[in-house]
mmCIF file of the N, C-alpha and C atoms, coordinates in Angstrom:
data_MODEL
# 
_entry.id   MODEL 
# 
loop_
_atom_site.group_PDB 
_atom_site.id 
_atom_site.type_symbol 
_atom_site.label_atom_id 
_atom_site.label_alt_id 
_atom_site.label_comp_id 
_atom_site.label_asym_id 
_atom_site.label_entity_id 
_atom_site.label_seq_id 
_atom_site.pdbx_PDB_ins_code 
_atom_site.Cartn_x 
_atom_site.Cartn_y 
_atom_site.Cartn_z 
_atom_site.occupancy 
_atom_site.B_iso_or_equiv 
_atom_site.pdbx_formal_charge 
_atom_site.auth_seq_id 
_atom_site.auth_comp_id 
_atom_site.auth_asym_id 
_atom_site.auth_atom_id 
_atom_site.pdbx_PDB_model_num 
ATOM 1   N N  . UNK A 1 1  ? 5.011   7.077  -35.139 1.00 0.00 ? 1  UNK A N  1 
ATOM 2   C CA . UNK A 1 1  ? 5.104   6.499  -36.469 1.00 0.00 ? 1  UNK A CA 1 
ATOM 3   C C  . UNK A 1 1  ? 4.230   7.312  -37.422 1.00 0.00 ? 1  UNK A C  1 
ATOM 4   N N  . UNK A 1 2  ? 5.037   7.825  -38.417 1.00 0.00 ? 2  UNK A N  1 
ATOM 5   C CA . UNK A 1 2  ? 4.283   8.947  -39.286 1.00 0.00 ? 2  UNK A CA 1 
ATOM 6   C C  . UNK A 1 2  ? 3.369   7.828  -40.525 1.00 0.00 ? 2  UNK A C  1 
ATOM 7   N N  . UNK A 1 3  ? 2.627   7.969  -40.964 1.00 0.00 ? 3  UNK A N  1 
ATOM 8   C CA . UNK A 1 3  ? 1.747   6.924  -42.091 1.00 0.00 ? 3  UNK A CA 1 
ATOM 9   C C  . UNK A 1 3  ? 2.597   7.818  -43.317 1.00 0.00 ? 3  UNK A C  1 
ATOM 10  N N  . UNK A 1 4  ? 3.161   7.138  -44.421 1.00 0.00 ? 4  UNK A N  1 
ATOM 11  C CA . UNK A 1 4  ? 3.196   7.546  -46.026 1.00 0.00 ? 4  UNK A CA 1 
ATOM 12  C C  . UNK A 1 4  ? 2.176   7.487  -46.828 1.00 0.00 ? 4  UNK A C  1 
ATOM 13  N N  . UNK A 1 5  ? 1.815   8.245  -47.693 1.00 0.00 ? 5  UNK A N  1 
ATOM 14  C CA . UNK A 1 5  ? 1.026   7.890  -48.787 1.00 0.00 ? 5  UNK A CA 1 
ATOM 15  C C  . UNK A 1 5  ? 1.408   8.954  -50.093 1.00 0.00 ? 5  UNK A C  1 
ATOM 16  N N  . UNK A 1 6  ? 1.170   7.855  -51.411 1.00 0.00 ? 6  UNK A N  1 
ATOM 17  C CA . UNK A 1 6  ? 1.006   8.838  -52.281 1.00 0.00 ? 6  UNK A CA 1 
ATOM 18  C C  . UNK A 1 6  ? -0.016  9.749  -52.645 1.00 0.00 ? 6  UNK A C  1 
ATOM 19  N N  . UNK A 1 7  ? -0.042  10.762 -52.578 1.00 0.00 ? 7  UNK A N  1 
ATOM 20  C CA . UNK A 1 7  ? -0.702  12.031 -52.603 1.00 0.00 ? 7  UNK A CA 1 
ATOM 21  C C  . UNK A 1 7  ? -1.826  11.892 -54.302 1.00 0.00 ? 7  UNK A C  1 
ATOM 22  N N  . UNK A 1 8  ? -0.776  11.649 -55.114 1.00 0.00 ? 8  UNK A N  1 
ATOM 23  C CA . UNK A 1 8  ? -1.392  11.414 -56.299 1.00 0.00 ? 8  UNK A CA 1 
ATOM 24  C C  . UNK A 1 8  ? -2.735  10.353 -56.609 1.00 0.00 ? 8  UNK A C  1 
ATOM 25  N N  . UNK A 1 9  ? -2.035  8.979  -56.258 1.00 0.00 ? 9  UNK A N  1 
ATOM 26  C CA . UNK A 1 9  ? -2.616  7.693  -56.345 1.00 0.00 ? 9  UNK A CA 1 
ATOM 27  C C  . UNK A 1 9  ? -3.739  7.993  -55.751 1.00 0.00 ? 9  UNK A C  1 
ATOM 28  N N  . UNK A 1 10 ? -3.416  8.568  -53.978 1.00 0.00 ? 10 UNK A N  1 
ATOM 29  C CA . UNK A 1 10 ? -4.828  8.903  -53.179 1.00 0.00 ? 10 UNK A CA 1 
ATOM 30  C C  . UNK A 1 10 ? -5.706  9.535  -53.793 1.00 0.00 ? 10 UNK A C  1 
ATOM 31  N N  . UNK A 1 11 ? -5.412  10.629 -54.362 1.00 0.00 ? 11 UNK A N  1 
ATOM 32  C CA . UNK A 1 11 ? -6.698  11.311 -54.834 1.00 0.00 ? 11 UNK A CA 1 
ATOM 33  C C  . UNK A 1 11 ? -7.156  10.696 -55.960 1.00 0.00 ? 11 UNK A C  1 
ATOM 34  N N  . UNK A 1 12 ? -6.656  10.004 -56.960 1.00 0.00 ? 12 UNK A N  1 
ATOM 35  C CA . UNK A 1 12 ? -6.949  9.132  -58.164 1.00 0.00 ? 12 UNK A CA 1 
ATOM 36  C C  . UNK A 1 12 ? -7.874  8.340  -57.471 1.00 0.00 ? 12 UNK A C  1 
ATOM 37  N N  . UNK A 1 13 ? -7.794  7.420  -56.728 1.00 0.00 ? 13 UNK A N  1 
ATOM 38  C CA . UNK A 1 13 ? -8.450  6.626  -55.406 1.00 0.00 ? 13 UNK A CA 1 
ATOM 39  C C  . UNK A 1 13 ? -10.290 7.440  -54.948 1.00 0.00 ? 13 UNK A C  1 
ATOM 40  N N  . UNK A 1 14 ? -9.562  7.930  -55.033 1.00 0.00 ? 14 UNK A N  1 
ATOM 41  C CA . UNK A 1 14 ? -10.738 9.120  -54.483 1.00 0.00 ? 14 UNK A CA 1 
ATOM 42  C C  . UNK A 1 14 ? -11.656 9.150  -55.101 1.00 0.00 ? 14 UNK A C  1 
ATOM 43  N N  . UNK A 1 15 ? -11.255 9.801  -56.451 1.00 0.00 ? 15 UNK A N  1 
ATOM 44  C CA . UNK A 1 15 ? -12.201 9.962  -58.102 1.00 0.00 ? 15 UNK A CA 1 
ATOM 45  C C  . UNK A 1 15 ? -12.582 9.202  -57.949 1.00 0.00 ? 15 UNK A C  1 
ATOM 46  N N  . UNK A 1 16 ? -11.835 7.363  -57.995 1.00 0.00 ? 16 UNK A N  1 
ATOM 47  C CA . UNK A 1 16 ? -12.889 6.616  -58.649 1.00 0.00 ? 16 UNK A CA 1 
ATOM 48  C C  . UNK A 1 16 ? -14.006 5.634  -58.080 1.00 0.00 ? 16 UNK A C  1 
ATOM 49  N N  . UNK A 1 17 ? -13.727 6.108  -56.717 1.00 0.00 ? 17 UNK A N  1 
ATOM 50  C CA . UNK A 1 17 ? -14.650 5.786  -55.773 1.00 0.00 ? 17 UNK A CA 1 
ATOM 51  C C  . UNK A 1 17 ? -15.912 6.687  -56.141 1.00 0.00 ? 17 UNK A C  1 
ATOM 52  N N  . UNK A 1 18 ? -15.767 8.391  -56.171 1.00 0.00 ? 18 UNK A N  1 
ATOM 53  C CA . UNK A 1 18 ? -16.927 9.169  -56.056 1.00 0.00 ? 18 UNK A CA 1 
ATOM 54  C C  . UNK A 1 18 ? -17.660 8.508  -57.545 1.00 0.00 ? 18 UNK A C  1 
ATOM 55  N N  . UNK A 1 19 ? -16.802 8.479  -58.725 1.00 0.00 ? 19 UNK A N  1 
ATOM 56  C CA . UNK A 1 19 ? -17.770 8.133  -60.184 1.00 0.00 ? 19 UNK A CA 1 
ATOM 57  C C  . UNK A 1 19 ? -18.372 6.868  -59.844 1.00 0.00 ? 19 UNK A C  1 
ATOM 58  N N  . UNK A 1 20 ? -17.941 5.741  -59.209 1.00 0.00 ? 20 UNK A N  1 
ATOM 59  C CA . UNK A 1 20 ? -18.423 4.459  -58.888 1.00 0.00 ? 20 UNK A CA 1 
ATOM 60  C C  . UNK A 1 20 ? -19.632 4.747  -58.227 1.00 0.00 ? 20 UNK A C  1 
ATOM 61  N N  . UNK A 1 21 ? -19.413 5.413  -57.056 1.00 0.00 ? 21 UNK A N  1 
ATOM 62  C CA . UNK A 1 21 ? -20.864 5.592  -56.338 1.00 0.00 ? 21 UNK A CA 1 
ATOM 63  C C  . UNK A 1 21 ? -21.469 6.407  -56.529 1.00 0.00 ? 21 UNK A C  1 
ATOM 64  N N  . UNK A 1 22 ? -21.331 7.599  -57.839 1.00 0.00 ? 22 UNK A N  1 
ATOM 65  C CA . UNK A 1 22 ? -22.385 7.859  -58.541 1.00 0.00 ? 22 UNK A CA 1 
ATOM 66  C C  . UNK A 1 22 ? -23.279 7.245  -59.763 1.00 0.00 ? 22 UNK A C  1 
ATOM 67  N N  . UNK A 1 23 ? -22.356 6.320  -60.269 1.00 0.00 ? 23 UNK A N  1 
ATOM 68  C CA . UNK A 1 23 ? -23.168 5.366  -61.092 1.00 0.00 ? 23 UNK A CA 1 
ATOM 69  C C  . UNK A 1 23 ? -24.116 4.608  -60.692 1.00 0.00 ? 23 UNK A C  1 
ATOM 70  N N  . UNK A 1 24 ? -23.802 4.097  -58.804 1.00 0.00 ? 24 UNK A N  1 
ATOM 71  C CA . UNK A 1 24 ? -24.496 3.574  -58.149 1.00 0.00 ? 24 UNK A CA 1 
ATOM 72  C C  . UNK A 1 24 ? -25.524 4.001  -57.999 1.00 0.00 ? 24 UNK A C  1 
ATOM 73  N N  . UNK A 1 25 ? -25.688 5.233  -57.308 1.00 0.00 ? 25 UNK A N  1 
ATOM 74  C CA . UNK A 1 25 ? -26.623 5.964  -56.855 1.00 0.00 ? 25 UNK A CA 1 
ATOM 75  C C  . UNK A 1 25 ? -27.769 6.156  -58.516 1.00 0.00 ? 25 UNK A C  1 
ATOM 76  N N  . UNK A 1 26 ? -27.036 6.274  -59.249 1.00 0.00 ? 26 UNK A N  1 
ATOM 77  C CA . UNK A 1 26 ? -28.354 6.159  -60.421 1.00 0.00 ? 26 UNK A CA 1 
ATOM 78  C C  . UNK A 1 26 ? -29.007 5.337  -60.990 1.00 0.00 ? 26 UNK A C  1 
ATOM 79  N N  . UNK A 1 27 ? -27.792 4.122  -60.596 1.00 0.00 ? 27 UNK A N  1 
ATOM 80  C CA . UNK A 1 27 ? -28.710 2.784  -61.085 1.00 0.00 ? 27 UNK A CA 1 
ATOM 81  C C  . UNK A 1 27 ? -29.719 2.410  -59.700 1.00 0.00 ? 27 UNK A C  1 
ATOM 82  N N  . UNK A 1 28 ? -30.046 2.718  -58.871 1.00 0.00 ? 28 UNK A N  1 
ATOM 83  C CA . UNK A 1 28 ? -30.866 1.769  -57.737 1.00 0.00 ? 28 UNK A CA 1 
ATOM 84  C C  . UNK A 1 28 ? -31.768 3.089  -57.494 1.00 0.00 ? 28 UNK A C  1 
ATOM 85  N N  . UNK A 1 29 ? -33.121 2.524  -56.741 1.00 0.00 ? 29 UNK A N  1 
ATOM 86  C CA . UNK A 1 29 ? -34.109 3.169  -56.390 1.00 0.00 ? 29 UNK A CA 1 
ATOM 87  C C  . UNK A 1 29 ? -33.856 4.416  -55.648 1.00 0.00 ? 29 UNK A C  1 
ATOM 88  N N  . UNK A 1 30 ? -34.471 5.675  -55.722 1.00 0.00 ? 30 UNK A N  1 
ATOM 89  C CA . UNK A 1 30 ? -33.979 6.725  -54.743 1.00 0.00 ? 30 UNK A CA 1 
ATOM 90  C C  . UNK A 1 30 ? -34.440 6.134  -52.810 1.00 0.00 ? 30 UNK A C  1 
ATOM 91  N N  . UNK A 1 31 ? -35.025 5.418  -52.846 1.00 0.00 ? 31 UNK A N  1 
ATOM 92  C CA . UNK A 1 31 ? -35.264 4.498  -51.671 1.00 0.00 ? 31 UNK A CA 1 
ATOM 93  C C  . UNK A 1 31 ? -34.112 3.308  -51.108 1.00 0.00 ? 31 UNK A C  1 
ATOM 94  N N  . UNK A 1 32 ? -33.604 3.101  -52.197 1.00 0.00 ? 32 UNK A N  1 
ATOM 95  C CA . UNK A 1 32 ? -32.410 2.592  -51.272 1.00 0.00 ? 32 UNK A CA 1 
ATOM 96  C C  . UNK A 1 32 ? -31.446 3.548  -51.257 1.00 0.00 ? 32 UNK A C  1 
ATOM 97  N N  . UNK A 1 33 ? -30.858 4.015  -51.782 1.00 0.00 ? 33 UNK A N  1 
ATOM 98  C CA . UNK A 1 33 ? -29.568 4.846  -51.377 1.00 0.00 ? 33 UNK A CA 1 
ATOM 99  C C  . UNK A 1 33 ? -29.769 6.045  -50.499 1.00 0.00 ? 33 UNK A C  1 
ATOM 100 N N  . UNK A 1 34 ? -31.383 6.384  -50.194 1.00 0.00 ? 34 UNK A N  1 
ATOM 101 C CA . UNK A 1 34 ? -31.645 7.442  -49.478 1.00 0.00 ? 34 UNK A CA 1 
ATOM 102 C C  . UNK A 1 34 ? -31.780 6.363  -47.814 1.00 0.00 ? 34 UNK A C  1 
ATOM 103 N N  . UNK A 1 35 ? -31.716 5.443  -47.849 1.00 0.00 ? 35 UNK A N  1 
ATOM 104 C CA . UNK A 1 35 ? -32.130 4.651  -46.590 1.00 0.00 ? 35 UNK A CA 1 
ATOM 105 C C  . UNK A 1 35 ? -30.456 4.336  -46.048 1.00 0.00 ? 35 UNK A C  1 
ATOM 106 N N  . UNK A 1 36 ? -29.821 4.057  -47.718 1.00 0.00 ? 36 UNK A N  1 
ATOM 107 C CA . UNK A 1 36 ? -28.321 3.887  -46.883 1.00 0.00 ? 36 UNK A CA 1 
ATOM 108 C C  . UNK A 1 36 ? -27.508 5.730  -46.508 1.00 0.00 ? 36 UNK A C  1 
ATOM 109 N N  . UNK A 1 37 ? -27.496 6.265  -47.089 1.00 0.00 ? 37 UNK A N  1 
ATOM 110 C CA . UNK A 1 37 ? -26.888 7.546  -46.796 1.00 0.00 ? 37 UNK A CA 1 
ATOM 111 C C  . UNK A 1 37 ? -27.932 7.886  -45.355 1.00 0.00 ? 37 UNK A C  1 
ATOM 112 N N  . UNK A 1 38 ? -28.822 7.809  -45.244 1.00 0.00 ? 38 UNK A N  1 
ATOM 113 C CA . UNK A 1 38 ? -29.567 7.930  -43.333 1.00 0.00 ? 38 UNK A CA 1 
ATOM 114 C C  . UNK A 1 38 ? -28.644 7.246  -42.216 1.00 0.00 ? 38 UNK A C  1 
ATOM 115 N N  . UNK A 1 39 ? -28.641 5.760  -42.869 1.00 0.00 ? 39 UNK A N  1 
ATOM 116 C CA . UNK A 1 39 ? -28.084 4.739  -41.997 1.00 0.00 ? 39 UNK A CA 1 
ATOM 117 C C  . UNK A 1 39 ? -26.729 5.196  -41.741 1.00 0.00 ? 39 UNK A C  1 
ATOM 118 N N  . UNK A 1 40 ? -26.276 6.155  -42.502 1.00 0.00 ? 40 UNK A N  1 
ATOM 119 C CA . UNK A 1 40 ? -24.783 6.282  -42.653 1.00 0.00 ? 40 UNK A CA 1 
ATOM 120 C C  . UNK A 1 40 ? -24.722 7.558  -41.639 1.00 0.00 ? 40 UNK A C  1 
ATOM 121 N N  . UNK A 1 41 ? -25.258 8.721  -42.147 1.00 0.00 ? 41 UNK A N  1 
ATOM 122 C CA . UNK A 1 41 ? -25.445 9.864  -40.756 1.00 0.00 ? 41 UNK A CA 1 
ATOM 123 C C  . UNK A 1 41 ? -25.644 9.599  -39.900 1.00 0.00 ? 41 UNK A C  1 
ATOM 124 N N  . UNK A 1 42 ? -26.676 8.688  -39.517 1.00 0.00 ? 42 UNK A N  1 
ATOM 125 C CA . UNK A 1 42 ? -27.031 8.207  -38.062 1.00 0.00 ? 42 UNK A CA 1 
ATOM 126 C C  . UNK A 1 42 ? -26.001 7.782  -37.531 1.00 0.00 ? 42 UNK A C  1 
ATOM 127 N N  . UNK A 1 43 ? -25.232 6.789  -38.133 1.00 0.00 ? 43 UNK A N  1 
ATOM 128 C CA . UNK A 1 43 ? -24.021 6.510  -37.372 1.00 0.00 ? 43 UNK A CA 1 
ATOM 129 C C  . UNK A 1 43 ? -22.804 7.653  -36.833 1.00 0.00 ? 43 UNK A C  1 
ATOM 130 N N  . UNK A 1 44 ? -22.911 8.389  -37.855 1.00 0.00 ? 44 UNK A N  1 
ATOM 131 C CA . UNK A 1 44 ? -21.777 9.408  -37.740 1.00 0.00 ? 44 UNK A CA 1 
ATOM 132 C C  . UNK A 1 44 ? -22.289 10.490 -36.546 1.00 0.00 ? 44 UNK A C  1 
ATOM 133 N N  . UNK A 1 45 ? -23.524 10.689 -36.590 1.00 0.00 ? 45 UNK A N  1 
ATOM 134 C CA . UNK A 1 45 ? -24.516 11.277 -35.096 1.00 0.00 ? 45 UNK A CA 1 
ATOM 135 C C  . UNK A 1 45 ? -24.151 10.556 -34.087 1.00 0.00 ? 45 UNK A C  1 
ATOM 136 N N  . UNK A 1 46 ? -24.386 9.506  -33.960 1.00 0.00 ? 46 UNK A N  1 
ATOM 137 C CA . UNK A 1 46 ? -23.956 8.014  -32.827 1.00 0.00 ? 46 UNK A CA 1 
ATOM 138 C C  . UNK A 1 46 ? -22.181 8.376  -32.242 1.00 0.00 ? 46 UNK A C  1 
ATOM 139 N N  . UNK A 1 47 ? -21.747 8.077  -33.676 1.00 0.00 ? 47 UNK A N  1 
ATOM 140 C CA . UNK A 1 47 ? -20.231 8.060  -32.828 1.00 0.00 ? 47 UNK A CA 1 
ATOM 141 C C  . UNK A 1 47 ? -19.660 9.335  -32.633 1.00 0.00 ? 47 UNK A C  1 
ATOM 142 N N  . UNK A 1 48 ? -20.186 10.563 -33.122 1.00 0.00 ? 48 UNK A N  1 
ATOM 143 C CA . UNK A 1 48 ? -19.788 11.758 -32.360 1.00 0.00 ? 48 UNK A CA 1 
ATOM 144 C C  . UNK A 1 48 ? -20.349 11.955 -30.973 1.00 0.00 ? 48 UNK A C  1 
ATOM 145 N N  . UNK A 1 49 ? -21.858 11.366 -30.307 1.00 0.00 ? 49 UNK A N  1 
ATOM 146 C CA . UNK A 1 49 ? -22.431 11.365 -29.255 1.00 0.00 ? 49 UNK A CA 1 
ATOM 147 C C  . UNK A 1 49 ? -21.111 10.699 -28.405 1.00 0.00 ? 49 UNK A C  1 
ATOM 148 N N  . UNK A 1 50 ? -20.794 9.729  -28.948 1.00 0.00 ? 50 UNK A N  1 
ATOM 149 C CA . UNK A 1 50 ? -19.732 8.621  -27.920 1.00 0.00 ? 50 UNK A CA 1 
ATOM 150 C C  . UNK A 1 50 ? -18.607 8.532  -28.023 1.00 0.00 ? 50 UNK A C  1 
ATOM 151 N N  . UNK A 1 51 ? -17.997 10.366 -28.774 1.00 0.00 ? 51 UNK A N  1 
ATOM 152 C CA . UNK A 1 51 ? -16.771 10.613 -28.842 1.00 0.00 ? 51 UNK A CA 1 
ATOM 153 C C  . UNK A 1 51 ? -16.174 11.640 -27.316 1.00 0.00 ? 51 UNK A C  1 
ATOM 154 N N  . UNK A 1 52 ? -15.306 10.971 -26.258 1.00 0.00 ? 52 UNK A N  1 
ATOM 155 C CA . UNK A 1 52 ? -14.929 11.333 -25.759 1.00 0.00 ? 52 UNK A CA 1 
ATOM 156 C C  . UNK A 1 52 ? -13.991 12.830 -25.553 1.00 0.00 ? 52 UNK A C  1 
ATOM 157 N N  . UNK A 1 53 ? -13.790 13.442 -26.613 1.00 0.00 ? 53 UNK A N  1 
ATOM 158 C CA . UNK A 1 53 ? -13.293 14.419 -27.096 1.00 0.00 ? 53 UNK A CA 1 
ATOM 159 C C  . UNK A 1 53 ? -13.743 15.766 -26.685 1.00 0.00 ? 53 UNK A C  1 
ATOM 160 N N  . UNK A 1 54 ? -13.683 16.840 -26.177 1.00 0.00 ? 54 UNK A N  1 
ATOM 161 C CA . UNK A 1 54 ? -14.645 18.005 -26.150 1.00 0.00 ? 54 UNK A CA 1 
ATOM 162 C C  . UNK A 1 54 ? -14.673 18.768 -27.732 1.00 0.00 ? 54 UNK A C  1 
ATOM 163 N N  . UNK A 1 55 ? -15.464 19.324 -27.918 1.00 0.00 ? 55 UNK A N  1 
ATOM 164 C CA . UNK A 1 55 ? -15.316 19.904 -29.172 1.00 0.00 ? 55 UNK A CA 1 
ATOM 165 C C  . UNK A 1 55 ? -13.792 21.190 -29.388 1.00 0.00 ? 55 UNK A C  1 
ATOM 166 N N  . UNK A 1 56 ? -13.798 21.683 -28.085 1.00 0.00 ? 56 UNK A N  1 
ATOM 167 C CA . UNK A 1 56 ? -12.298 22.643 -27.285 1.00 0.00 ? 56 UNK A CA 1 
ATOM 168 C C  . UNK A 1 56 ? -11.828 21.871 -27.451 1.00 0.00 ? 56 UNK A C  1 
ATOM 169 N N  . UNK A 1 57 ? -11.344 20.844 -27.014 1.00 0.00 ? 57 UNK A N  1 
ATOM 170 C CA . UNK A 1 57 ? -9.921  19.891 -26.937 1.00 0.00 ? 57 UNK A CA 1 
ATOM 171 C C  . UNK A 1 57 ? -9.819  19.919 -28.422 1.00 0.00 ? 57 UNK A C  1 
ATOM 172 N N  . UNK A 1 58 ? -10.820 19.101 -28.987 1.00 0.00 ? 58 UNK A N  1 
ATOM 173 C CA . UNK A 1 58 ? -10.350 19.058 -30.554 1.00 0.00 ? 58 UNK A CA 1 
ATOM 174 C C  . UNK A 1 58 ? -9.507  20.005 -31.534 1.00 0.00 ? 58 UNK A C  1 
ATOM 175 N N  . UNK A 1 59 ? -10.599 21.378 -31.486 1.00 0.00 ? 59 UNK A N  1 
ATOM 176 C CA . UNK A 1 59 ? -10.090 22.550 -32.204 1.00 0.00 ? 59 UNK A CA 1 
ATOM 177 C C  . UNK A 1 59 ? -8.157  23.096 -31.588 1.00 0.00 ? 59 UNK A C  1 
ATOM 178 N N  . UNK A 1 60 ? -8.030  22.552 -30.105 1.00 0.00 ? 60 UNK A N  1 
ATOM 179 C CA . UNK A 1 60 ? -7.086  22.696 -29.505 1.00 0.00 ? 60 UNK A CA 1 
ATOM 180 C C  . UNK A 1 60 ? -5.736  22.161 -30.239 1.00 0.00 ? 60 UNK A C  1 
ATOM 181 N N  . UNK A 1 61 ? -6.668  20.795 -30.475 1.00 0.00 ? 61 UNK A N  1 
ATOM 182 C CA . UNK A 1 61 ? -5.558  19.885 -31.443 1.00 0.00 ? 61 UNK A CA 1 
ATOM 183 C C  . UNK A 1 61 ? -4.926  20.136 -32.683 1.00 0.00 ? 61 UNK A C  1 
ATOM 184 N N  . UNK A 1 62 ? -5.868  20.802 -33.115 1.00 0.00 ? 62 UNK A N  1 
ATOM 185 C CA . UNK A 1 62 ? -5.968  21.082 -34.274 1.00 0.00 ? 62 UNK A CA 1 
ATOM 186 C C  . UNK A 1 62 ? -5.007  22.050 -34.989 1.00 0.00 ? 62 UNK A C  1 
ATOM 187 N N  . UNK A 1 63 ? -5.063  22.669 -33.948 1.00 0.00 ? 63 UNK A N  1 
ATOM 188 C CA . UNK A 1 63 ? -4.507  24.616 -34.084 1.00 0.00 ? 63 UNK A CA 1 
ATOM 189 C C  . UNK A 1 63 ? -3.474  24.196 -33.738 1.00 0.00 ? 63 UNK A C  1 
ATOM 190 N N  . UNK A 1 64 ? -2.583  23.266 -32.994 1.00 0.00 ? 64 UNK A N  1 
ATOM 191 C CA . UNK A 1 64 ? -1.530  23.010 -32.553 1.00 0.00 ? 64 UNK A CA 1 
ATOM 192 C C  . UNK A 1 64 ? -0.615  22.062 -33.673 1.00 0.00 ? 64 UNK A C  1 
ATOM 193 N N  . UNK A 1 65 ? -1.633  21.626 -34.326 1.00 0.00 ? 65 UNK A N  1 
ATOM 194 C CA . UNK A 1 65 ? -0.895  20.886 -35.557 1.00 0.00 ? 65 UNK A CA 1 
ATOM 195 C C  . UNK A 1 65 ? -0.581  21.466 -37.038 1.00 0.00 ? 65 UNK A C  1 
ATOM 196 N N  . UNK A 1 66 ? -1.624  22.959 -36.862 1.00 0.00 ? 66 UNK A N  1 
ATOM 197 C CA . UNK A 1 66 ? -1.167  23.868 -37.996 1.00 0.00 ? 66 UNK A CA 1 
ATOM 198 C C  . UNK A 1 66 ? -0.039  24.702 -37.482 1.00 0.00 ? 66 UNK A C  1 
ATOM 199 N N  . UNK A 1 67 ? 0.417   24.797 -36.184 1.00 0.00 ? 67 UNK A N  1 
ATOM 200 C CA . UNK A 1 67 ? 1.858   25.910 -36.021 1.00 0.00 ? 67 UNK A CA 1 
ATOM 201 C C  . UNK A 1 67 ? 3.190   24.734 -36.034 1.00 0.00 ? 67 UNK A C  1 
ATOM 202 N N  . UNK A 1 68 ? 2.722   23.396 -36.325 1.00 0.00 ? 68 UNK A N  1 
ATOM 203 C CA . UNK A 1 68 ? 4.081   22.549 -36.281 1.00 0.00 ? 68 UNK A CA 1 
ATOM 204 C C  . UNK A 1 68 ? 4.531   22.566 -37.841 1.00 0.00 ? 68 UNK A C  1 
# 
């Protein structure tokens, strides 16, 4: 099952997420948003540790989906 999306809308989507959470980021202390962007790597450290994947398999995948 292939997913659709509009290409356009998405990236519109996109924008107004990044201007939103840069308004954010200027209205609040450099102490909180520096504690949430940590909390946020750490996780992304975490679930690459407990990604079953080899980093080979991946790139494998990868390269196989740019010659289709």
């Amino acid at each position: 099952m292939e997913l659709k999306y509009d290409k356009g809308k998405n990236q519109k989507e996109r924008k107004e997420f990044i201007h939103y959470y840069a308004r954010w980021v200027k209205s609040v202390p450099n102490e909180v948003w520096s504690r949430q962007q940590a909390e946020l790597i750490d996780s992304f450290i975490l679930n690459a540790k407990n990604f079953k994947m080899t980093a080979e398999k991946y790139l494998e995948m990868v390269a196989q989906r740019r010659i289709k």
